[in-house]
N, C-alpha and C positions, 0 to 999 in steps of 0.2 A: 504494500500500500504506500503510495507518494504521497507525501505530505505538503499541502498546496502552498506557498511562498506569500507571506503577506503582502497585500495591494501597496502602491510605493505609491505618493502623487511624483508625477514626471517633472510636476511646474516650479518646485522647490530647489532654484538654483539661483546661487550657491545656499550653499548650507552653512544655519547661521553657527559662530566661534562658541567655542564652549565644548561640545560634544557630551559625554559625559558629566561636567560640571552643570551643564544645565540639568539634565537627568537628576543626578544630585539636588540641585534646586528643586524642581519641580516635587520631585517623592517625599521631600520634606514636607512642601506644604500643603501636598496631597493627603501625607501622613496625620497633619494636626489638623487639620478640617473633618476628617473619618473620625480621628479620637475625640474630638465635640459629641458628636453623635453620640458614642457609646458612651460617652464617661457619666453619662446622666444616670445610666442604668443601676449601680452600685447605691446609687445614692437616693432609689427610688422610696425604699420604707422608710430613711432621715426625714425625707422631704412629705412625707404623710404623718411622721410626728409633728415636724416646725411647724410646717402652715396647716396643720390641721384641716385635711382632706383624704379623703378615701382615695383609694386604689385606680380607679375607672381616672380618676380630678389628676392626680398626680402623672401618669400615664401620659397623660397628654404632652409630656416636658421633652417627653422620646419620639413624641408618635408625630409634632407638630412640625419638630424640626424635619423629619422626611420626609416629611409633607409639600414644604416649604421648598427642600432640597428637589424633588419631582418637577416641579414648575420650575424652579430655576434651571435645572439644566439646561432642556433644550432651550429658553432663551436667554440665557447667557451664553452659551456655545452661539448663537445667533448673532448676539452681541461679537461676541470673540469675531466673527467673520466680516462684521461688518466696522469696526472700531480699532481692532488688533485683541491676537491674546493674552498678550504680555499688559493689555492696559486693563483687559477685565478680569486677568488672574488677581493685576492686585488692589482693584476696587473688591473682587472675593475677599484678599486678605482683610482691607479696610472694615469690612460690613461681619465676617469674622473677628475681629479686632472690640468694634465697636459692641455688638453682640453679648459679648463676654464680659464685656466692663457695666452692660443694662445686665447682666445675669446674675454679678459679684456686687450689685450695688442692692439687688431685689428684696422688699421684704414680706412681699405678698405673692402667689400665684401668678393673677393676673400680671404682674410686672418681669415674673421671671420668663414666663408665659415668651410673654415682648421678646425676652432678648431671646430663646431659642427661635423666635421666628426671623430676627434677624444674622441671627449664626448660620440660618438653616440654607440661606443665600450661597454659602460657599462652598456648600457641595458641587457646585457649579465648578470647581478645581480642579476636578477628576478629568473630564475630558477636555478642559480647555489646556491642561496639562499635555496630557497625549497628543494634540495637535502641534505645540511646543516641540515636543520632543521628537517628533516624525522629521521634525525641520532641522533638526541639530546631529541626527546620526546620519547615515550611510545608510542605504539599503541593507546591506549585510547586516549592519547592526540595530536594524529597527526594532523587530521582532523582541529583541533582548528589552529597549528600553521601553517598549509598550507595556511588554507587561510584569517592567520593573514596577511601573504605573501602575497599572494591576495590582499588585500583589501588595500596594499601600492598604487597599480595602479592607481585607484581614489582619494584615501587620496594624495598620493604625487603630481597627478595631479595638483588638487583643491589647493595645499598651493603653489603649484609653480607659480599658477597665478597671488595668490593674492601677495604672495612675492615680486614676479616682480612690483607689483605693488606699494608697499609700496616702496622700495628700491627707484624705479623710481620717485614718489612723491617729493621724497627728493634731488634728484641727477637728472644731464644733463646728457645727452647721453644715453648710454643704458650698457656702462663697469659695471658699479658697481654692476650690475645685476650677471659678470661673477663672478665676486671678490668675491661675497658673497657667490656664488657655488663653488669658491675652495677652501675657507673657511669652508663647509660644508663636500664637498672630503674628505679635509685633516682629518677632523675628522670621519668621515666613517671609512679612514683607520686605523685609528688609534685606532679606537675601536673593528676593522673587527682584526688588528692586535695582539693584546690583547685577546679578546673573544674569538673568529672563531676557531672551530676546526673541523678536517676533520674525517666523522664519520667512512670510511671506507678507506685503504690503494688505492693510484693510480692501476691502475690496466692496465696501460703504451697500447699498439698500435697505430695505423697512424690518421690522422688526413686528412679528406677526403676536399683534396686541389680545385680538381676540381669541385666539388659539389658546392663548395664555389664563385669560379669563375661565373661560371654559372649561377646562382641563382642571384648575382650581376648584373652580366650581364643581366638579362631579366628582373629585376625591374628597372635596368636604363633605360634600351629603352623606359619599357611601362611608367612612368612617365614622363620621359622629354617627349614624345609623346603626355602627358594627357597634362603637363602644356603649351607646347611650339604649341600644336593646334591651337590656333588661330591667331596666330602671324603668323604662317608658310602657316595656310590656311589647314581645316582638308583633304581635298584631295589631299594636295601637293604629291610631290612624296616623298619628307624628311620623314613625319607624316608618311604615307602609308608602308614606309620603315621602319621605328622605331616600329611600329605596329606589322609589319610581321616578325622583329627580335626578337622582344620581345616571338611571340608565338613558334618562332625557338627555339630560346634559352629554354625555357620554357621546350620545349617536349626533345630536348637532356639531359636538366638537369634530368629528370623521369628517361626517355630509362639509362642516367651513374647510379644515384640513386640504382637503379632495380639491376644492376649489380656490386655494388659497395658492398665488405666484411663489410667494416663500413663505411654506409653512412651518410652525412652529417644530411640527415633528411629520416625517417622512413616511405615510402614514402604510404607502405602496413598499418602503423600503422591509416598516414595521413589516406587512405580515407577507413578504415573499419568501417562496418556500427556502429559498439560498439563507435567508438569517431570523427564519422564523423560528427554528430550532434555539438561535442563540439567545432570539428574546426571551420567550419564553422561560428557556432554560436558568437566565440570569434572573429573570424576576421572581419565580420559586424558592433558587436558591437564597436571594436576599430574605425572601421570606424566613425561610427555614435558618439563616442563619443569624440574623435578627431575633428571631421566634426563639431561638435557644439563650441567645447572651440575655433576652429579657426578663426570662424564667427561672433562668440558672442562678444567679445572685440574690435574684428575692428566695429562692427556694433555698439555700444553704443559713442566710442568716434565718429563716425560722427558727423559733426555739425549739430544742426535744418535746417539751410540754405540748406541743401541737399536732405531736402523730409523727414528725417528719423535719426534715431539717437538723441543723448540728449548731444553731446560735451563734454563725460566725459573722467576726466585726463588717465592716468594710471593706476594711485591709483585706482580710482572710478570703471575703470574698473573691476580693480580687487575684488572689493569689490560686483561689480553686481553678481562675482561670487562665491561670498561665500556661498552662502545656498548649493550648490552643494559639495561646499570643507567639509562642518562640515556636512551635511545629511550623506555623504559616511563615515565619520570617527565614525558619531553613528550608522549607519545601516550595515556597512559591519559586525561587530563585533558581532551583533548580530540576525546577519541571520541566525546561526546555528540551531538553534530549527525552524525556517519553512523550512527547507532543507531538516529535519528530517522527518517531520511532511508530507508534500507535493514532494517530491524527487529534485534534485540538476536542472533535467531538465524544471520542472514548475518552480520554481522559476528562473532561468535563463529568462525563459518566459515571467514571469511578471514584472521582471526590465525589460525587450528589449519592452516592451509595455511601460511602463511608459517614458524608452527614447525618445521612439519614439513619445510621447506624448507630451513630451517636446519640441523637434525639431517643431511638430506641431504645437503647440498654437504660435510659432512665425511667423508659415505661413500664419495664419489665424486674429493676434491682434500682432499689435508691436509697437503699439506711447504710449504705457505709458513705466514708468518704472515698475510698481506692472508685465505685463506681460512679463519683462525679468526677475524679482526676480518669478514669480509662474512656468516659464520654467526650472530656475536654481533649483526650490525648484524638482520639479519633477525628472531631468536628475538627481541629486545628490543622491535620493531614489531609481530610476532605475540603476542609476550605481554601485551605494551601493550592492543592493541584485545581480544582474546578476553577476557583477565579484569575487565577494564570492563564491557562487554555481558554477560558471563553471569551478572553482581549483578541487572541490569535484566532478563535470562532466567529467574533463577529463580526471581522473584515475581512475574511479570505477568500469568499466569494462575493465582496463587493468589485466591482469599476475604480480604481484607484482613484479619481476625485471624487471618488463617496466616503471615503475612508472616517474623516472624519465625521461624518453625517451619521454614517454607523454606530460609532463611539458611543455619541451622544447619544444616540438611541438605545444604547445597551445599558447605559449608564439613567439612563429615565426610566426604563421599566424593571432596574434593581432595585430604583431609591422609591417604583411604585410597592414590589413586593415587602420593601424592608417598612413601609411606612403602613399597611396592611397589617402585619405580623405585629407591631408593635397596638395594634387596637382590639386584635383578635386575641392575644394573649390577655388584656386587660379585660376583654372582654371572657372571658371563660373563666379568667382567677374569679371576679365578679359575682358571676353567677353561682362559683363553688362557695360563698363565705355564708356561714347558717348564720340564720335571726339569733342578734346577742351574741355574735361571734367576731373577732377582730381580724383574724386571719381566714385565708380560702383554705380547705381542707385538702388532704392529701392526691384526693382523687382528679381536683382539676388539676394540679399540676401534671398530673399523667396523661390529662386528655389532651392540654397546650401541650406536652411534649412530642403526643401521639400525632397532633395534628400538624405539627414540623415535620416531623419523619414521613410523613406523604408526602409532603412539600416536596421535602429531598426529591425524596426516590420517583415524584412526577418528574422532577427536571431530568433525572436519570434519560429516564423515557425518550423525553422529546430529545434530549441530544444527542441522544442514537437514534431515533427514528426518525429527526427531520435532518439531522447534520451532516447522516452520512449521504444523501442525497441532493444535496444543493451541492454539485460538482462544477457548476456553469455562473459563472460571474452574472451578478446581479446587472441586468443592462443599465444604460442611463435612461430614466423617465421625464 
């Protein structure tokens, strides 16, 4: 089996200085934008003491920024094409930056609320990074710094965890968690400012406003629908009505897409059979890997008194998930040669198996701790190799000036699955927790666990059913 050569755009000459240093630049600040995201996780049941608020209320700190992060891609990637993307990586860094000082400053929900929505802006780094970086190598070495890129997702993840955790060890409340991330900002930008250079000249048009809307629009409904179900009663007429907007919205956003000169998101690229496989596949996995780091942390610090759980701090939590955080940082890096070896869509396969493996052992064994370190040992391995391979999946049967269009696409329907999992899981602890009860009982956890490990093992699926079959370059439309 040959293994198909990543798409190169032709028009990228010369290639801008740096090489690698940019690389380096770029992963950094790809790296502290991903650990925003996670590092909130740790710090979920602090944050239902302080501001006194339930599980479903607090939820929202993780679920909003994805949220935020979904929309922003594709039209910041938009931006990037039409602006430069050296200038909107570091308005990303600026509004991450910013973000994190309304986060450290917060003393109510609502206010901390604000600044995850504005952190959640720079997820938009991820692929405007990978554009960056296609400019700065060689053909030969693209492939490597893509999904150097890559392989931030999981690495940044995993130390954001543990971060949160250590920081929190040492400190009350949950601020100094932010403090340390605009500390981190600041230096992103300030290296992204320095390094960063834009490989190709802005190439200026509009910027697809209603796409944008839209697209906001039907991921609020269906979330707040997902998490506010059971409170509301899932056949209320509220639920019923958020449900049926959510799929309104949804199909106006396609029908404007379709018709739109430059739309926000490539909606012909989305489901062609050549990278249907990869969507798909990346948006599951974000679920299911998401669905785990949100679960895993609140589930350890439980106390014994509750059925389950081992009462550990923050810190500890964070350290339950370390095998996950360092598996990904040696195994993304050198998944290259089985990618080669086996093609980008089996190995995408075999990490969504091993996630999915992971999620499972804790449905099945969950009173030691050896079975939350052999789950994190596994999800770390499976995250590792899948998010590597599926940078090199989602371009490879693209048109090499789609390259980047791709990206962005892969990278919108991760940050939709991961922004999903984080509402579905609050939503199922929710419904586990009895009248007069403070914590969710043993059982939901198994079912949020249960309901990742299909995640996984769907993306399994489609990236062997649809990936080995898109052999023909996606044409231009």
């Amino acid at each position: 089996m040959t293994q198909a050569v990543p798409a190169v755009d032709t028009d990228i000459v010369p290639r801008s200085p740096g090489g690698w240093s940019v690389v380096a630049a770029a992963a950094f600040g790809a790296s502290v934008t991903v650990m925003q995201q996670s590092a909130v996780l740790p710090l979920l049941p602090r944050l239902q003491t302080e501001l006194g608020a339930d599980v479903t209320a607090v939820s929202w700190t993780f679920t909003i920024s994805m949220l935020v992060g979904a929309v922003a891609t594709p039209l910041f990637s938009r931006f990037g094409d039409m602006y430069g993307r050296r200038r909107m990586l570091l308005v990303s860094f600026v509004l991450l930056l910013a973000g994190s000082v309304l986060a450290g400053l917060a003393t109510s929900l609502p206010t901390l609320l604000l600044g995850r929505v504005v952190q959640g802006f720079s997820v938009a780094v991820i692929p405007l990074s990978i554009g960056v970086v296609r400019g700065a190598l060689p053909p030969e070495r693209m492939a490597t710094g893509i999904g150097t890129i890559s392989a931030t997702i999981g690495i940044g993840s995993g130390i954001g965890l543990v971060l949160s955790g250590v920081i929190a060890q040492y400190t009350t409340g949950f601020r100094a968690v932010f403090w340390v991330m605009a500390v981190l900002a600041a230096a992103a930008l300030v290296i992204g400012a320095i390094v960063l250079r834009d490989p190709t000249p802005p190439q200026g048009g509009r910027p697809d406003i209603p796409g944008a809307i839209l697209l906001a629009g039907g991921l609020v409904t269906l979330l707040l629908g997902i998490t506010e179900g059971r409170s509301w009663g899932w056949t209320s007429a509220g639920i019923v009505g958020l449900f049926a907007a959510s799929v309104v919205l949804f199909a106006i956003w396609v029908a404007v897409e379709r018709r739109t000169a430059e739309p926000l998101v490539d909606i012909d690229l989305l489901t062609h059979r050549g990278t249907i496989g990869a969507s798909v596949a990346s948006m599951l996995l974000g679920f299911a890997m998401f669905g785990g780091f949100s679960l895993a942390p609140q589930f350890v610090q439980a106390p014994a008194t509750a059925g389950y759980g081992f009462g550990a701090s923050v810190l500890e939590a964070g350290l339950y998930l370390l095998p996950a955080s360092l598996l990904m940082m040696i195994v993304s890096p050198a998944s290259g040669g089985l990618i080669r070896r086996l093609s980008a869509p089996y190995v995408v396969a075999i990490g969504a198996v091993l996630t999915g493996a992971s999620e499972l052992w804790l449905v099945l064994s969950h009173a030691h701790v050896t079975d939350v370190l052999i789950s994190m040992t596994l999800l770390g391995v499976g995250i590792g190799l899948a998010y590597s391979a599926l940078a090199t999946m989602a371009i490879e049967h693209v048109e090499p000036a789609r390259t980047g269009v791709a990206s962005g696409v892969n990278s919108l329907v991760r940050m939709l699955g991961a922004s999903v999992s984080g509402a579905v899981a609050a939503a199922v602890l929710a419904a586990h927790v009895a009248p007069g009860a403070a914590l969710p009982s043993a059982a939901g956890y198994e079912l949020g666990f249960g309901i990742t490990a299909i995640g996984a093992g769907l993306a399994a699926a489609f990236a062997v059913g649809f990936g080995w079959r898109g052999r023909r370059p996606v044409p231009q439309l």
